[in-house]
Steps between C-alpha positions, in 0.01 A plus 500: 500500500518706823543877449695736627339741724559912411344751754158623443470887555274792327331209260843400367743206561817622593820390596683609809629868465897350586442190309484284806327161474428159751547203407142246501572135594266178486466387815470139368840493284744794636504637172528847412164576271500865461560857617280745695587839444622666860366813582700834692424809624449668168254199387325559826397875485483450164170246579439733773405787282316241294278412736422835579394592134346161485301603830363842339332344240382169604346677816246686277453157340126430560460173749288327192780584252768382697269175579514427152827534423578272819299245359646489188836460625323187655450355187845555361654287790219225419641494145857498638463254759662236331823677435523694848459189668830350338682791587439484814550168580844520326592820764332373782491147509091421597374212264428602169059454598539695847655823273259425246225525844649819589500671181135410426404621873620821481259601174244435787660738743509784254084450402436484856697821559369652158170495628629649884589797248095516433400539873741714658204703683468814698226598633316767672431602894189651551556837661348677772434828322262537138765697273777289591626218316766225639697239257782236520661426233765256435781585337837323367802531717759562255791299335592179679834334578355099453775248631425089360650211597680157256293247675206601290601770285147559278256426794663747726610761245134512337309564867720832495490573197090458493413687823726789387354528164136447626527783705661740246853479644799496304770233590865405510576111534813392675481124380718208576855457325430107571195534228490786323351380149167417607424824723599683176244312272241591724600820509508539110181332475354839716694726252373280146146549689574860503572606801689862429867535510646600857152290726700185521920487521664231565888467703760231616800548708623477830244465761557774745692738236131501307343573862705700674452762158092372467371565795605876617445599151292783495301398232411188643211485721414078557669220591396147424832247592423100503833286670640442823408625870873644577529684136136631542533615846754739348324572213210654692693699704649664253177550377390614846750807507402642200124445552416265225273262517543116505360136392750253670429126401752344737666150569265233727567168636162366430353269789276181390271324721381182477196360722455152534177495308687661214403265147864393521559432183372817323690679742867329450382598107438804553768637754814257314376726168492794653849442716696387183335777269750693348769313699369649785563868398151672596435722775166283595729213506361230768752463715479395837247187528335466804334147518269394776634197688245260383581539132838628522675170395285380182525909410891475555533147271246625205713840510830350434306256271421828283854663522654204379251543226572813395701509118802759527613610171558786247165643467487505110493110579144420443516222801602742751330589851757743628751672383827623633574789707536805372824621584826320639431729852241278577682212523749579776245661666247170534805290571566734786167495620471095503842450657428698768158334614647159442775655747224589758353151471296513157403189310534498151236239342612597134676757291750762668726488230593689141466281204793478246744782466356579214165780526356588842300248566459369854286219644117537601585442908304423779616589872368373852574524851633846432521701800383861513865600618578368137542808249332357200166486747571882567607578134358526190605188326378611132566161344378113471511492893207356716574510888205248651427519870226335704252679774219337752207830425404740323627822731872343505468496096399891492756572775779397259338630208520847640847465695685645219479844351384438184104522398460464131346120407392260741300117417273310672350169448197344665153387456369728810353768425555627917878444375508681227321799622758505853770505234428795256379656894835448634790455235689825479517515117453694209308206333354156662393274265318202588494111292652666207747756383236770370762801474638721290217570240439806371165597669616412866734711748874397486743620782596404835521689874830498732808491327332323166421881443174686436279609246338258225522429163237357384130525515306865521792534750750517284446851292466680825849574592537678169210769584495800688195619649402862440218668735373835256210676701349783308235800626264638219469882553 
């Protein structure tokens, strides 16, 4: 059964102050399947002062203590896997084995972070005189304003959640009305681990209502927001005028090159699994396939091989690969994008098109001969979309891989190791992985540069943005 979804605020479940409530669909069916409580202004300051109660006490919280309560909130979402999982997939649409993925990574995310909590050093500067004495200390900023996208509601969700709580932050979590169940089981898996009433609250609403009262709040002092380039651009300069400090994960439009001494077909595996993950809905997406001219037609016929592959169902279905989108925006908005590079002389060598009428499911689709004048190569497709494009060497690949202003994920595939190492050299991006898709785990950095945003979350990266640093120099007399 899926729940409905209260508001989390000062340890307690609680409906909207007015009564107000959302309606939750399944992507897959159309169906109405619950309610998510919809939060106002008196909800808002009422988490507000929450958080900074919640922030008084769990400051003083020792970094071992609040390691070990982490941790234990860990295990509760290992026990709960099973059930999250299904709620999610019935909110959001993913197959029913990528939520279950995504629930059991973000346990893995909170250790990691539980054990940041441990090693938040400071250290001391050797002075120049005998009787003095020169420390710094790092300290928590203060209650955070943590915004999480639907396209993976635990994964993202949890890194906030975890860096806040690691560094003795309080925090209040604007999740997604898309998929607001399983962001609230993770969040009362904190609370059953005993985490104390007013560290964690949890709100849904409208986007920039929740914002525009968030950010200038003067109890808030962070700001962690996970979506799109345009909405985050705004976000941080709102943030910017009141002098609070950001983490922007932004949008990207993830470049993948392919070298003619690629191992062709671990690479069509790889990148077709990747492309169609999630129905295409993930920031590190692999987009825009660059294929070098020798291999570019066997690359272009196993592709399309694999997309024609690809099972599109209801994700409970046990035989599904990918799911449907997760919200009926989605749809006009790839239709638009396809049309108009087919206008500007596109070739479409499968998909393009919404399945049924029935769910939002549209059709793992592969694009070539797509000019750059074309908006989907300028855009952020964030669906089933793979735009393939041929290039002679290696400095006309990187060219294109940097002509856009996005720098979060970038891909690269080749048996030279001179390749590989001019790639990560000269790909603008956040992350370059090479032969594989090795992001997004907990101990390594995750964030991009240029308008994918800045900051990380992930790795020994990620608690910094929720520490000040205090200099305290002291004379003996």
């Amino acid at each position: 059964m899926y729940p409905d979804t209260l508001l989390f605020i000062d340890g307690k479940g609680v409906q909207a102050a007015d009564g107000r409530n959302i309606p939750v669909l399944n992507p897959a069916t159309e169906e109405v399947i619950g309610h998510v409580a919809h939060a106002g202004r008196t909800d808002l300051e009422a988490a507000a002062q929450a958080a900074q109660k919640g922030f008084a006490i769990w400051r003083k919280v020792s970094a071992f203590d609040r390691s070990k309560i982490m941790r234990k909130a860990a295990d509760l979402l290992r026990e709960r896997a099973d059930e999250i999982a299904r709620v999610m997939t019935m909110e959001q649409g993913k197959p029913l084995a990528q939520s279950k993925m995504e629930v059991m990574a973000a346990p893995d995310i909170i250790d990691w972070l539980a054990e940041e909590a441990r090693r938040t050093y400071g250290r001391i500067i050797p002075a120049r005189a005998g009787n003095v004495h020169q420390h710094v200390l790092r300290e928590p900023v203060g209650p955070v304003a943590g915004f999480s996208p639907w396209n993976f509601p635990i994964n993202q969700a949890t890194r906030k959640i975890g860096a806040a709580l690691a560094a003795g932050c309080s925090i209040i979590l604007k999740a997604p009305e898309e998929t607001p169940a399983a962001p609230a089981k993770l969040v009362q898996a904190f609370a059953d681990a005993g985490v104390p009433a007013g560290v964690i609250n949890l709100v849904y609403g409208v986007p920039h209502e929740i914002s525009e009262f968030l950010i200038p709040h003067p109890v808030i002092q962070k700001i962690s927001f996970t979506g799109s380039t345009a909405i985050g651009k705004k976000l941080a300069g709102l943030a910017g005028e009141h002098m609070k400090r950001a983490t922007m994960e932004l949008g990207g439009h993830a470049p993948v090159i392919v070298f003619d001494d690629a191992d062709l077909d671990a690479t069509v595996a790889g990148t077709s699994g990747a492309k169609f993950r999630n129905a295409g809905q993930v920031c590190v997406s692999p987009t825009r396939f660059m294929v070098q001219e020798a291999t570019y037609d066997r690359f272009v016929e196993k592709f399309v091989a694999a997309a024609k592959q690809v099972k599109v169902g209801n994700g409970l279905d046990a035989e599904t690969a990918m799911g449907p989108l997760a919200n009926s925006r989605r749809i006009p908005a790839l239709e638009s994008l396809i049309q108009d590079a087919v206008k500007h002389g596109a070739k479409v060598l499968t998909g393009g098109n919404r399945i049924g009428n029935r769910g939002y499911f549209f059709e793992p689709t592969v694009l070539v001969d797509v000019p750059k004048t074309a908006r989907v190569m300028n855009e952020e497709p964030f669906g089933p979309v793979a735009l393939i494009s041929k290039f002679s060497d290696k400095q006309e690949a990187f060219t294109e891989a940097n002509r856009l202003p996005y720098g979060l994920a970038a891909y690269v595939f080749t048996r030279s190791m001179d390749r590989a190492n001019s790639a990560i050299a000269d790909i603008e991006s956040g992350m370059v992985s090479v032969n594989h898709f090795g992001l997004g785990l907990p101990e390594v950095p995750f964030g991009g540069i240029k308008d994918s945003g800045y900051g990380s979350e992930g790795g020994s990266e990620a608690i910094e943005p929720y520490l000040n640093t205090k200099y305290a120099t002291l004379m003996s007399l």
